[in-house]
C-alpha positions in Angstrom: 0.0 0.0 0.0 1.1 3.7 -1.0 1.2 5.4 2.6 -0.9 9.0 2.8 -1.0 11.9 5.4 -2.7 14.4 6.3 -0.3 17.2 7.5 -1.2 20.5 5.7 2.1 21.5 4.3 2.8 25.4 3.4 6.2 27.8 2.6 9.3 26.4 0.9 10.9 23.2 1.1 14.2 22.8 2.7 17.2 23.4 0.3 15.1 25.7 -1.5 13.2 22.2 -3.8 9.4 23.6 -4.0 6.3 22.1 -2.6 4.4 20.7 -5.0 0.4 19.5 -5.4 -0.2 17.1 -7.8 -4.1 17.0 -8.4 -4.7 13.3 -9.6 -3.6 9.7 -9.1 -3.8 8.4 -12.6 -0.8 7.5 -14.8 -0.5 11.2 -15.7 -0.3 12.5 -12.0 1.8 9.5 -11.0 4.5 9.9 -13.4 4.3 13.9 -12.6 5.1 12.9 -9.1 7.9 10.7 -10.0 9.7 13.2 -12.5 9.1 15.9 -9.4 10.6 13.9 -6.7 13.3 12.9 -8.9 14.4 16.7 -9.0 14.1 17.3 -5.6 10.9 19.0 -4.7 8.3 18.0 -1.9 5.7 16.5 -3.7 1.6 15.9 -2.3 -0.8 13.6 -4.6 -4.6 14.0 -3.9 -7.4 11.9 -5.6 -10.1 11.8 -4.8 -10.6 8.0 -5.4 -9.1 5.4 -2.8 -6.2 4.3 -4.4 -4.7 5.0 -7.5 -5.4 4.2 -12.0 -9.4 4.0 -10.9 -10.5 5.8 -13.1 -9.0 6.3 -17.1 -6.2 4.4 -15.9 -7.4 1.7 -15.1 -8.3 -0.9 -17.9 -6.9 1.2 -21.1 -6.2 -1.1 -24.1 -2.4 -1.4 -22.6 -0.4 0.1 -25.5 2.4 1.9 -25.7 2.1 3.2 -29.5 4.5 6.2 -30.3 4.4 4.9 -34.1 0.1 5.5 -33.9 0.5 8.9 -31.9 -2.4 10.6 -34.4 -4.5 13.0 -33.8 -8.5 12.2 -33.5 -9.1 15.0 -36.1 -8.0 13.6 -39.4 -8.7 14.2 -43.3 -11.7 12.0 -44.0 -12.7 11.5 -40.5 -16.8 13.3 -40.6 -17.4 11.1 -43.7 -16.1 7.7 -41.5 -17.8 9.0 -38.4 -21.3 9.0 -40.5 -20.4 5.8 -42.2 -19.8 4.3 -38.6 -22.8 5.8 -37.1 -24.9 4.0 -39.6 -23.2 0.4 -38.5 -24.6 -1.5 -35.8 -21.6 -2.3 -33.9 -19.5 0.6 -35.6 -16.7 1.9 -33.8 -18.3 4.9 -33.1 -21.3 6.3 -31.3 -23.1 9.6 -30.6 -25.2 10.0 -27.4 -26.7 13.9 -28.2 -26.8 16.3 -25.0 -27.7 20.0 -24.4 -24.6 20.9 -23.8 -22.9 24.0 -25.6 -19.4 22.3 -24.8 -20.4 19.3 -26.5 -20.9 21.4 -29.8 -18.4 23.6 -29.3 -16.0 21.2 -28.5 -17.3 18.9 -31.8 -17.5 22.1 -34.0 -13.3 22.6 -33.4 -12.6 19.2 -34.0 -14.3 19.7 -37.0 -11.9 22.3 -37.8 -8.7 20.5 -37.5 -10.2 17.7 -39.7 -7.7 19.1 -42.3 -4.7 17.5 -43.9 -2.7 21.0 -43.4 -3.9 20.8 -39.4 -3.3 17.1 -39.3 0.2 17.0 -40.1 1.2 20.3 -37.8 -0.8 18.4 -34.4 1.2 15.0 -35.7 4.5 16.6 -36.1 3.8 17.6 -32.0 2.4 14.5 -30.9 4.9 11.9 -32.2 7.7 13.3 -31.0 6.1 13.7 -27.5 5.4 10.1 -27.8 8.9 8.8 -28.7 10.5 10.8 -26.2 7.8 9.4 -23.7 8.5 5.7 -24.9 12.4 6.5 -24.7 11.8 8.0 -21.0 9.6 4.8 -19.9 12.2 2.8 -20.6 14.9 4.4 -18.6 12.8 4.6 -15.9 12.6 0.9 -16.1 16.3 0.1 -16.3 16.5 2.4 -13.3 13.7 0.7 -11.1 13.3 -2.6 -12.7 9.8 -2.0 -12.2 7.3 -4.3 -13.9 3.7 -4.3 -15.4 3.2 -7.1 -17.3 5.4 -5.7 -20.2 6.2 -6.4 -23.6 8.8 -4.9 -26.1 7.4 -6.8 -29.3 5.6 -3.8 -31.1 2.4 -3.2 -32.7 0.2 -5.2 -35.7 -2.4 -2.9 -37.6 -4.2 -5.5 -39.1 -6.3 -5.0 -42.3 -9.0 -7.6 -43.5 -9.5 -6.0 -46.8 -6.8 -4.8 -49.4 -8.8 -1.5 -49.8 -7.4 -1.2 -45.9 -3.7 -2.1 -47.0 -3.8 0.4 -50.1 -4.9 3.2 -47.5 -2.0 3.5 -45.2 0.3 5.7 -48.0 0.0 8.6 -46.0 0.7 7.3 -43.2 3.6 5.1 -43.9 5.1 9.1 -45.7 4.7 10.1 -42.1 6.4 7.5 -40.5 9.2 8.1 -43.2 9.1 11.4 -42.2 9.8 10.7 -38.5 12.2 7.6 -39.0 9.6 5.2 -37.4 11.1 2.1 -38.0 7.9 0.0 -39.8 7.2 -3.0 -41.7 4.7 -3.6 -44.6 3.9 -7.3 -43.9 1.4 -9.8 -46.2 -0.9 -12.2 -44.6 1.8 -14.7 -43.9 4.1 -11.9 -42.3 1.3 -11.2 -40.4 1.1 -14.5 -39.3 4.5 -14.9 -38.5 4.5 -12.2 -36.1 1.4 -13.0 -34.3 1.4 -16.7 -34.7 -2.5 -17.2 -32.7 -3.9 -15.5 -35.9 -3.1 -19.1 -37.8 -6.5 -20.0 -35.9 -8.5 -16.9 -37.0 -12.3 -17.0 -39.3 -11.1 -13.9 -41.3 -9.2 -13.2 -44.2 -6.2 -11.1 -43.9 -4.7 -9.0 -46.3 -1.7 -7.3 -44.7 -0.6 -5.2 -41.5 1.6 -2.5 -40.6 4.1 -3.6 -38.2 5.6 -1.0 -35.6 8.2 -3.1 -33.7 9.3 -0.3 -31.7 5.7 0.0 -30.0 5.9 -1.8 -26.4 2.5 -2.6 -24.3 2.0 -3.3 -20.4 -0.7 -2.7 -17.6 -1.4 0.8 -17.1 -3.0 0.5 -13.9 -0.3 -2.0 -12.6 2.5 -0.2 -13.9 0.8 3.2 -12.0 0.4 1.1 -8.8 3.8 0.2 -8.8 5.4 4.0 -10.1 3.4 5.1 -6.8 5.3 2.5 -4.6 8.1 4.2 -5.7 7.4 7.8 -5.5 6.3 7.0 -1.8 9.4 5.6 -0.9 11.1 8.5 -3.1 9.0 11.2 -0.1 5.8 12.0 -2.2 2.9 11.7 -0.2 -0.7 10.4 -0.9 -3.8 12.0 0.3 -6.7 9.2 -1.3 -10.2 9.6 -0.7 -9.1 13.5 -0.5 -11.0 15.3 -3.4 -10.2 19.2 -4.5 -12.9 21.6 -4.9 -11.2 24.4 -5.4 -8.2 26.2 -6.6 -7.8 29.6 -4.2 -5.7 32.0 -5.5 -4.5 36.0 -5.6 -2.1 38.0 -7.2 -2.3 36.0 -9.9 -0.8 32.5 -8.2 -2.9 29.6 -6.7 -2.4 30.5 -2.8 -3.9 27.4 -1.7 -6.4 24.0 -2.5 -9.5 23.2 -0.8 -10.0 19.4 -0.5 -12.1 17.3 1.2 -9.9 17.2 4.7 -9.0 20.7 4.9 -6.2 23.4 2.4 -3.0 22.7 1.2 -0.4 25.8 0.7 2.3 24.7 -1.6 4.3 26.7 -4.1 2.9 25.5 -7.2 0.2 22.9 -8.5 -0.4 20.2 -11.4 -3.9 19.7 -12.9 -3.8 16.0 -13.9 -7.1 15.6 -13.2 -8.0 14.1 -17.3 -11.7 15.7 -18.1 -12.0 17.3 -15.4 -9.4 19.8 -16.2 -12.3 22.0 -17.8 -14.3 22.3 -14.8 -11.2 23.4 -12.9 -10.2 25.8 -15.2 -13.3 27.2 -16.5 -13.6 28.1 -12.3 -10.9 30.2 -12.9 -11.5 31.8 -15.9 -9.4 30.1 -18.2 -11.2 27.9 -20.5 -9.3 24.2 -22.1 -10.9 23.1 -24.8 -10.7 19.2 -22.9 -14.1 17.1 -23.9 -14.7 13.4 -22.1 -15.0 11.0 -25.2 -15.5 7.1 -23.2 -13.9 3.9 -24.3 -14.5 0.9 -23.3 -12.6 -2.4 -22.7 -12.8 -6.2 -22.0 -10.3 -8.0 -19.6 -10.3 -11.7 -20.5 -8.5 -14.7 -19.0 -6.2 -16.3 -21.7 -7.7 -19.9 -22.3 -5.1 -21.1 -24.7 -2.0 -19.0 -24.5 -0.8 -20.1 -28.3 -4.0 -19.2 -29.9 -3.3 -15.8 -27.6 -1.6 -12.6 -29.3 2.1 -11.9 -28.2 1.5 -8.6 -28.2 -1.1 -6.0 -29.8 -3.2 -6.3 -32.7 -4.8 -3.4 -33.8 -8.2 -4.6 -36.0 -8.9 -2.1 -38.7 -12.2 -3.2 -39.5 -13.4 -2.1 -35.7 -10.9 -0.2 -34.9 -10.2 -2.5 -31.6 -6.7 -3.3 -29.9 -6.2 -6.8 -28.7 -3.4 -6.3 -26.4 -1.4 -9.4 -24.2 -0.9 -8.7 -20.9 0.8 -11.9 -18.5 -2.3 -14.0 -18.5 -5.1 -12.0 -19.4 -6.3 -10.1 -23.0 -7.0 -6.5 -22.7 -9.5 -5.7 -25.8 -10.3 -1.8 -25.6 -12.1 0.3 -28.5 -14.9 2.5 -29.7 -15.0 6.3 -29.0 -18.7 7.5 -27.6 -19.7 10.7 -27.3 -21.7 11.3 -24.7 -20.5 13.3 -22.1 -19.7 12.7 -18.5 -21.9 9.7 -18.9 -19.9 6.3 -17.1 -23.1 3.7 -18.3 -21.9 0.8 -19.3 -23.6 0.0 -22.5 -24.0 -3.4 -23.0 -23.9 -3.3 -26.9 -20.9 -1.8 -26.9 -19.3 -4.8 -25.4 -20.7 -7.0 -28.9 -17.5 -5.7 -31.4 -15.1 -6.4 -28.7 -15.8 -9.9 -28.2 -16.7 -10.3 -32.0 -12.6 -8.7 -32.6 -11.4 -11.6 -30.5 -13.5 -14.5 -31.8 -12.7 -13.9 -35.5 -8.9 -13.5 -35.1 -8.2 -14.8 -32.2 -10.9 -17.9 -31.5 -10.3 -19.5 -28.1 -7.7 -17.7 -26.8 -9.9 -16.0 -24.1 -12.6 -17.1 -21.7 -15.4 -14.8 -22.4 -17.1 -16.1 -19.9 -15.2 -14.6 -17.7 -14.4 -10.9 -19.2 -14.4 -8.1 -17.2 -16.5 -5.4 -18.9 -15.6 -1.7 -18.6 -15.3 2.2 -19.5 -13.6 5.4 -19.0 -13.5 8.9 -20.1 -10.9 9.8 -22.3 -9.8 13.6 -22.0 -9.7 14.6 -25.3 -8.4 18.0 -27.1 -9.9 18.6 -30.4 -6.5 19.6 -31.9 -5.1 16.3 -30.8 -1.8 17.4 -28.8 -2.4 17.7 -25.2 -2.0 19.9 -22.8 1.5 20.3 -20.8 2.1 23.7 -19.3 1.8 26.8 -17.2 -1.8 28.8 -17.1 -2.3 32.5 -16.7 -1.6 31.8 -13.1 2.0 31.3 -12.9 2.5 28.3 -10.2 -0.3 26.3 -11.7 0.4 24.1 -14.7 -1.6 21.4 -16.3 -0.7 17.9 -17.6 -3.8 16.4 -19.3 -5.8 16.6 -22.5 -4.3 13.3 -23.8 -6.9 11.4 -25.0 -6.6 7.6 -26.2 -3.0 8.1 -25.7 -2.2 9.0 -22.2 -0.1 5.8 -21.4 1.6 6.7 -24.2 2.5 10.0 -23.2 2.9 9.8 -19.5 6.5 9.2 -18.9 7.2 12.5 -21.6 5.0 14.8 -20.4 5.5 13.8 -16.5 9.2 14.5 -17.2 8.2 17.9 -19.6 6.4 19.4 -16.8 9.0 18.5 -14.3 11.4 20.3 -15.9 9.0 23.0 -16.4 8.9 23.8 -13.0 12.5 23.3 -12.0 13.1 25.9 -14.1 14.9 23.5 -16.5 14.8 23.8 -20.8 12.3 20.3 -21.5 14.5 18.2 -23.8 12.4 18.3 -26.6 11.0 21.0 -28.0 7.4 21.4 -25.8 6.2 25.2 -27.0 3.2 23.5 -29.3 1.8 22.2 -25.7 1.0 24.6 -23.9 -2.5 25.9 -23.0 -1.8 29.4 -24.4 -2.8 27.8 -27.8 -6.3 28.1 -26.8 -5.9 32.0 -25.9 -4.7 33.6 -28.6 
């Protein structure tokens, strides 16, 4: 168990390190936490949940994908979004509310949807994302922490050859960033996942990113606490924040649910929830829920199983390995803060892992789940300072947050130490949405 307390801590650290609040216990606060430690600083986590990954964290489709790090708002994607709508078990679905940030939000991801915009949010997000995957892994040689993980990349399957044909542009992308990638044929495909041998559907090719790396998000952020706590952060669960009290143009203090914090500067990583936050204060993020879901199976037969992830096209469903259990995550609903858990959403999931997959998993026993992604409608998220200047967020990362968690923990970090980020981070910062 992560130990918490409930001293209220306020002025400056000793040795002149800062005093930190980290506002979430998800991968994103976690990793935040680490980086902050790591430099020194007295570091506080609240969530307001009991322990930590409940929430997005917690059953994500378990892939690590820097070579996918694309933004939602493509070229072509309102024509596929209608096309999907129409489909029964389409990967996509559309729960109308009266909400003006629903539209608004919908109308500026609309916006983006253009090949020019595409390629300038891409050109920010990969590189976050290699640097992120670069970052995990040197925290893992330096902790030998484990989380059910894999280093055997990522399969993008396609049933159809219309589907192969269509990857051109992003394969120029990938050439663009030096993404080591292979174009393989049904037998390659095969080869690298050898449980699709068993599969009911044709295959026609895949793109193979053997760079990509996949693990347990919530195990990985169970463990990354265990070591922040014996690294001095502290853990305030079950303590929620309610607000963010500040004058002269700096958060002064939080109000949570067992009393105020002072500290000299504060971390949003509160996912979703960033807007309410923010739009308390004034400063509006354009950061829209848009829930996933995911399956958690038992593996049944563990060489009909995937090694790794397999990525199906036609759903648009991962089918990920993790130790003895099948993570299969997918769909993107609109529908607001809404956590229901809609039973036909759970048909393409288990239909993914029958065709290509048959008898791998116990279905029987699959544990059925969602979560709200914290989407931007740009793509990139959000990693900076606000208009107050000792408050910074870290969310806004949408399907990609295990991703990016290592990156942008470290980013922000740095940030706040008063260090130069080692990759370039000026495209991340909320002041995008003020100008």
């Amino acid at each position: 168990m992560v130990p918490s307390e409930n001293l209220i801590s306020e002025g400056q650290a000793p040795g002149g390190a800062m005093k930190v609040i980290v506002v979430g216990g998800g991968v994103i606060g976690v990793t935040t936490a680490y980086y902050l430690a790591e430099a020194g600083h007295e570091v506080v986590v609240c969530d307001r949940q009991k322990a930590p990954a409940q929430e997005t964290s917690f059953a994500n489709s378990g892939e690590i994908s820097s070579g996918y790090a694309s933004p939602l708002a493509a070229p072509g994607v309102p024509l596929k979004a209608l096309k999907w709508l129409a489909m029964k078990d389409g990967p996509f679905s559309f729960r109308p509310k009266f909400d003006p940030k629903m539209w608004l939000w919908l109308a500026r991801m609309l916006r983006n949807c253009t090949a020019a915009r595409y390629a300038a949010n891409k050109a920010i997000m990969m590189p976050l994302a290699e640097y992120s995957r670069d970052m995990l892994r040197v925290l893992r040689e330096g902790t030998d922490i484990s989380y059910d993980e894999r280093s055997q990349g990522t399969l993008q399957l396609f049933r159809t050859q219309q589907q192969l044909d269509a990857i051109a542009s992003d394969v120029a992308v990938l050439d663009k960033f030096e993404v080591p990638y292979e174009i393989l044929d049904a037998a390659g495909c095969i080869a690298a996942e050898p449980g699709l041998a068993g599969g009911h559907q044709k295959i026609a090719g895949g793109l193979r990113l053997a760079d990509d790396e996949t693990g347990d998000c919530r195990l990985f952020t169970e463990r990354l606490a265990e070591l922040c706590a014996q690294r001095g952060v502290v853990f305030r669960f079950g303590n929620g924040v309610h607000s963010l009290d500040h004058r002269d143009g700096r958060v002064r203090q939080i109000g949570c649910t067992d009393g105020h914090i002072r500290a000299d500067a504060v971390v949003l990583a509160t996912g979703s929830y960033t807007e309410r936050f923010m739009r308390k204060l004034h400063q509006r993020v354009p950061i829209y829920p848009l829930k996933g879901y995911s399956l958690t199976v038992p593996v049944a037969d563990a060489e009909s199983a995937p090694v790794s992830t397999v990525i199906d096209e036609t759903y648009k469903v991962a089918i990920t390995r993790l130790g003895d259990r099948i993570r299969i995550g997918g769909t993107v609903e609109m529908s607001g803060f809404d956590l229901t858990l809609y039973e036909p959403r759970r048909a393409p999931l288990e239909r993914s892992l029958r065709e290509l997959f048959p008898g791998a998993g116990d279905l029987r026993e699959a544990h059925f789940w969602c979560g709200l992604r914290p989407m931007t409608p740009d793509g990139p998220p959000i990693v900076g300072r606000t208009k107050l200047t000792n408050l910074y967020i870290n969310s806004g990362h949408g399907m990609l947050g295990w991703t990016m968690a290592c990156g942008s923990g470290k980013i922000l970090a740095d940030m706040i130490s008063g260090r130069e980020p080692e990759i370039d981070a000026s495209g991340l910062g909320p002041e995008r949405y003020w100008v």
